[in-house]
C-alpha positions as protocol buffer text, in pm:
chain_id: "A"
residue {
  index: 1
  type: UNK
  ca { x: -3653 y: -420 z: 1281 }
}
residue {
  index: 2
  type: UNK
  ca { x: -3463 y: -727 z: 1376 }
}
residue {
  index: 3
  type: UNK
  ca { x: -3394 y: -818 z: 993 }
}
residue {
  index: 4
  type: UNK
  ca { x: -3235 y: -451 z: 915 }
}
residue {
  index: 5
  type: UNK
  ca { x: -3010 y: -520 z: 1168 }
}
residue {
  index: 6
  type: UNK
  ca { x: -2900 y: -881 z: 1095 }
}
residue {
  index: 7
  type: UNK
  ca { x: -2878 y: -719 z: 734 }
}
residue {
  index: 8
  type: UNK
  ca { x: -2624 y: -463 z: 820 }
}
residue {
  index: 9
  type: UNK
  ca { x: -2237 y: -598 z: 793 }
}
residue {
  index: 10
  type: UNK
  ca { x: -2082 y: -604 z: 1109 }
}
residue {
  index: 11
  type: UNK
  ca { x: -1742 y: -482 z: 1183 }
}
residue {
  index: 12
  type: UNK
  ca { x: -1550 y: -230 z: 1028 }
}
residue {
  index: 13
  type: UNK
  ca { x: -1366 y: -468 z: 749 }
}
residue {
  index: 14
  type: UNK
  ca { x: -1764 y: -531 z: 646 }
}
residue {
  index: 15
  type: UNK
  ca { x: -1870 y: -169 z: 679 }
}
residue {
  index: 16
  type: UNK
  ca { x: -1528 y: 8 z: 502 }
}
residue {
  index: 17
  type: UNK
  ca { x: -1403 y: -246 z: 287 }
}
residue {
  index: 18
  type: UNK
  ca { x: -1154 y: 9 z: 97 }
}
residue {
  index: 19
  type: UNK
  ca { x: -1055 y: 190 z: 404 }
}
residue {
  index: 20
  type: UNK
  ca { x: -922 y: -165 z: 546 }
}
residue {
  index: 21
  type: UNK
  ca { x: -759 y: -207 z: 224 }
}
residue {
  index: 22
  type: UNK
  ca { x: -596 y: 109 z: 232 }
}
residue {
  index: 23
  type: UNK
  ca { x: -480 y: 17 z: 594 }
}
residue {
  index: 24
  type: UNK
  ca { x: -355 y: -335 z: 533 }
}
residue {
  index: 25
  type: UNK
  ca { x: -120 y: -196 z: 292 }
}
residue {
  index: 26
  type: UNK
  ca { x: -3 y: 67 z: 584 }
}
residue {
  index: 27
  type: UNK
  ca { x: 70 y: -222 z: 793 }
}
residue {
  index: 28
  type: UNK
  ca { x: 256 y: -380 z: 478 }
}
residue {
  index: 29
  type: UNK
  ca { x: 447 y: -81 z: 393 }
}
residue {
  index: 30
  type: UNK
  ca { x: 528 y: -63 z: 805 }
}
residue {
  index: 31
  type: UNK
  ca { x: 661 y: -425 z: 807 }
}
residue {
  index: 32
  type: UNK
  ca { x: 847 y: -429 z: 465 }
}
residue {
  index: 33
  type: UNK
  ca { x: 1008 y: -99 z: 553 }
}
residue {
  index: 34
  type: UNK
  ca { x: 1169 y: -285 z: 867 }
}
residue {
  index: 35
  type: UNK
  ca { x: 1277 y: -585 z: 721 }
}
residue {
  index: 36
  type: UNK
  ca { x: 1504 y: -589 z: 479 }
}
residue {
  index: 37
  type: UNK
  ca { x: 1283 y: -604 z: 169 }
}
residue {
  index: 38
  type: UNK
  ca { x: 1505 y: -422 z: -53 }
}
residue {
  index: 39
  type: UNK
  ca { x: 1778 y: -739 z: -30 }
}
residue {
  index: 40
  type: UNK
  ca { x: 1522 y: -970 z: -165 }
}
residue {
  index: 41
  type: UNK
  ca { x: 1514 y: -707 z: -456 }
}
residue {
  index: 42
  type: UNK
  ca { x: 1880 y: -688 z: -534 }
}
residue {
  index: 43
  type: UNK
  ca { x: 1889 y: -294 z: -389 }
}
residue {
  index: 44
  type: UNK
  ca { x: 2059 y: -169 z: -59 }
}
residue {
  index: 45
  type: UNK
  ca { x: 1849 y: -112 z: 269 }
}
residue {
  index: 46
  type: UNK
  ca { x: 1794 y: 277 z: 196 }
}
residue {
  index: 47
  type: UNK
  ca { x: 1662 y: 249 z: -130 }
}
residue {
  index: 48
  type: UNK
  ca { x: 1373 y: 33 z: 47 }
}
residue {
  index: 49
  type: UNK
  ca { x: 1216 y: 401 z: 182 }
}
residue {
  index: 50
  type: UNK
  ca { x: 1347 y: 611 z: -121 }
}
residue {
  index: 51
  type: UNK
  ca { x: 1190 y: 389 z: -382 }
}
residue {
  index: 52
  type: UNK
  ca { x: 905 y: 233 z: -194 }
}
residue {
  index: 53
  type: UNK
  ca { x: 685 y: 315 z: -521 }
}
residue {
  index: 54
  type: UNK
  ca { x: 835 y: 96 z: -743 }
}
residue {
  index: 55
  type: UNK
  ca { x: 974 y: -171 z: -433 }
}
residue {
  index: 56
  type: UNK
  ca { x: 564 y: -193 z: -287 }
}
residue {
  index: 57
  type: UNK
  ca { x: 537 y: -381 z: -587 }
}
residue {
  index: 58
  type: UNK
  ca { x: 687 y: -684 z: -432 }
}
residue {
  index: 59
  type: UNK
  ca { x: 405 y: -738 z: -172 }
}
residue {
  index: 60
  type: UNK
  ca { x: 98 y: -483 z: -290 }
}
residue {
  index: 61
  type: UNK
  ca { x: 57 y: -747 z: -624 }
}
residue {
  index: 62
  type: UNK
  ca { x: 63 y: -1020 z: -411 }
}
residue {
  index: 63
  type: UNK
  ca { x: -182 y: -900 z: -150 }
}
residue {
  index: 64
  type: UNK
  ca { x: -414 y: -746 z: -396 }
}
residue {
  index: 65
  type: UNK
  ca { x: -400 y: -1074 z: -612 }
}
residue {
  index: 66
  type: UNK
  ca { x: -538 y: -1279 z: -276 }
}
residue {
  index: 67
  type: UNK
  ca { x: -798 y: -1025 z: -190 }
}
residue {
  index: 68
  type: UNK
  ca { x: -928 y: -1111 z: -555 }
}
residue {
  index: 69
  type: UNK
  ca { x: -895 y: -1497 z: -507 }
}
residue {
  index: 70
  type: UNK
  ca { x: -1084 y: -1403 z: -134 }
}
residue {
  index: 71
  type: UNK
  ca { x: -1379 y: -1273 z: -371 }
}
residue {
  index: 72
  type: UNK
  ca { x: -1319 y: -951 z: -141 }
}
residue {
  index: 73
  type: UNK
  ca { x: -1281 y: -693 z: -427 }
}
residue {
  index: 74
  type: UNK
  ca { x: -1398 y: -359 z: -279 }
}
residue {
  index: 75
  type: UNK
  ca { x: -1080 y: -454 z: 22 }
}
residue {
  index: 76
  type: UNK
  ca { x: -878 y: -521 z: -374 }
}
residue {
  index: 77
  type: UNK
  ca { x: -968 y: -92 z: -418 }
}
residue {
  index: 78
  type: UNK
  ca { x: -872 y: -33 z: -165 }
}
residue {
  index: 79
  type: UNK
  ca { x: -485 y: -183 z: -217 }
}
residue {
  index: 80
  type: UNK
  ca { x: -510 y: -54 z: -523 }
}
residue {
  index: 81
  type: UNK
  ca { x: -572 y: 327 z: -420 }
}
residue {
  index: 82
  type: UNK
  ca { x: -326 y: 287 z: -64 }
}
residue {
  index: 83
  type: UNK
  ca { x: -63 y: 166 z: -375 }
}
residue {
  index: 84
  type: UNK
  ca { x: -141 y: 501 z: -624 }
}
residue {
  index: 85
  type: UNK
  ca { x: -117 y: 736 z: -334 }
}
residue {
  index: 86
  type: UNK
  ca { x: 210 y: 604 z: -229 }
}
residue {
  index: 87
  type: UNK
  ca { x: 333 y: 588 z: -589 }
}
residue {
  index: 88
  type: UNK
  ca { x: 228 y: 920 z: -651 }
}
residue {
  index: 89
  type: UNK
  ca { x: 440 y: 1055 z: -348 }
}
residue {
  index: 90
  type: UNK
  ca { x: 721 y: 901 z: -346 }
}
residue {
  index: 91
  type: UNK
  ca { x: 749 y: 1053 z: -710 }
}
residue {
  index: 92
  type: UNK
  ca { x: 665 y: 1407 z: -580 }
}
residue {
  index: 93
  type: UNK
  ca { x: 916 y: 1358 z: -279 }
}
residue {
  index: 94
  type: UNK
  ca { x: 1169 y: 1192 z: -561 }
}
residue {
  index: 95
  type: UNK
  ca { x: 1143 y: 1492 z: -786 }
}
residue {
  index: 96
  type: UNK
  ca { x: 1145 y: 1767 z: -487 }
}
residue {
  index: 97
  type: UNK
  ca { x: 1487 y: 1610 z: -395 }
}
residue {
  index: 98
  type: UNK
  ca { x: 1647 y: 1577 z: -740 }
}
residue {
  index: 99
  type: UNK
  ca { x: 1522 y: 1959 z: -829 }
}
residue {
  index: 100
  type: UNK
  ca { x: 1728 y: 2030 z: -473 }
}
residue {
  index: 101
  type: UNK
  ca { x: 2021 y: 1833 z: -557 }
}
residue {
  index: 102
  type: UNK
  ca { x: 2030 y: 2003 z: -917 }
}
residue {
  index: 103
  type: UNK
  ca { x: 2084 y: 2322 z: -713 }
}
residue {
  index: 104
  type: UNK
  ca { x: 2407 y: 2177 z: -596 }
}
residue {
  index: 105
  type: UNK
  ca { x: 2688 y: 2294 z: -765 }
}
């Protein structure tokens, strides 16, 4: 019974690799959207949050590249899917404001 236990990963990174991922790029997406990350990418400060599909690029690439080099691919998913979900909103969100603003007028 010993051995099934030493067997079993310990800690939540171990047990839910993709969750972590998916929460690591929270915690990016939390820092970046303080900081002025959006400067570093030629835009102004509000287009940090409106575009934050396309401008996650800048550090979700990066971070998923050295999850790879960390031979931690399943944590690499889980970037990957934290990344498509926010792409896939902020496009929803973009295209529920510009139907609103075609109202205008």
């Amino acid at each position: 019974m010993d051995s099934q236990a030493r067997s079993r990963p310990q800690g939540f990174a171990a047990r839910h690799p993709r969750v972590f991922g998916v929460l690591i790029l929270i915690a990016l997406h939390a820092v970046f959207a303080v900081l002025p990350a959006a400067e570093w990418l030629g835009l102004k400060r509000e287009a940090s949050i409106l575009l934050i599909g396309v401008v996650q690029l800048a550090y979700a690439i990066p971070a998923i590249l050295l999850s790879l080099k960390l031979r931690h691919p399943e944590v690499a998913k889980g970037l990957v899917i934290g990344a498509v979900i926010t792409f896939l909103a902020n496009m929803a969100g973009c295209a529920a404001m510009f139907a609103m603003l075609s109202r205008i007028g």
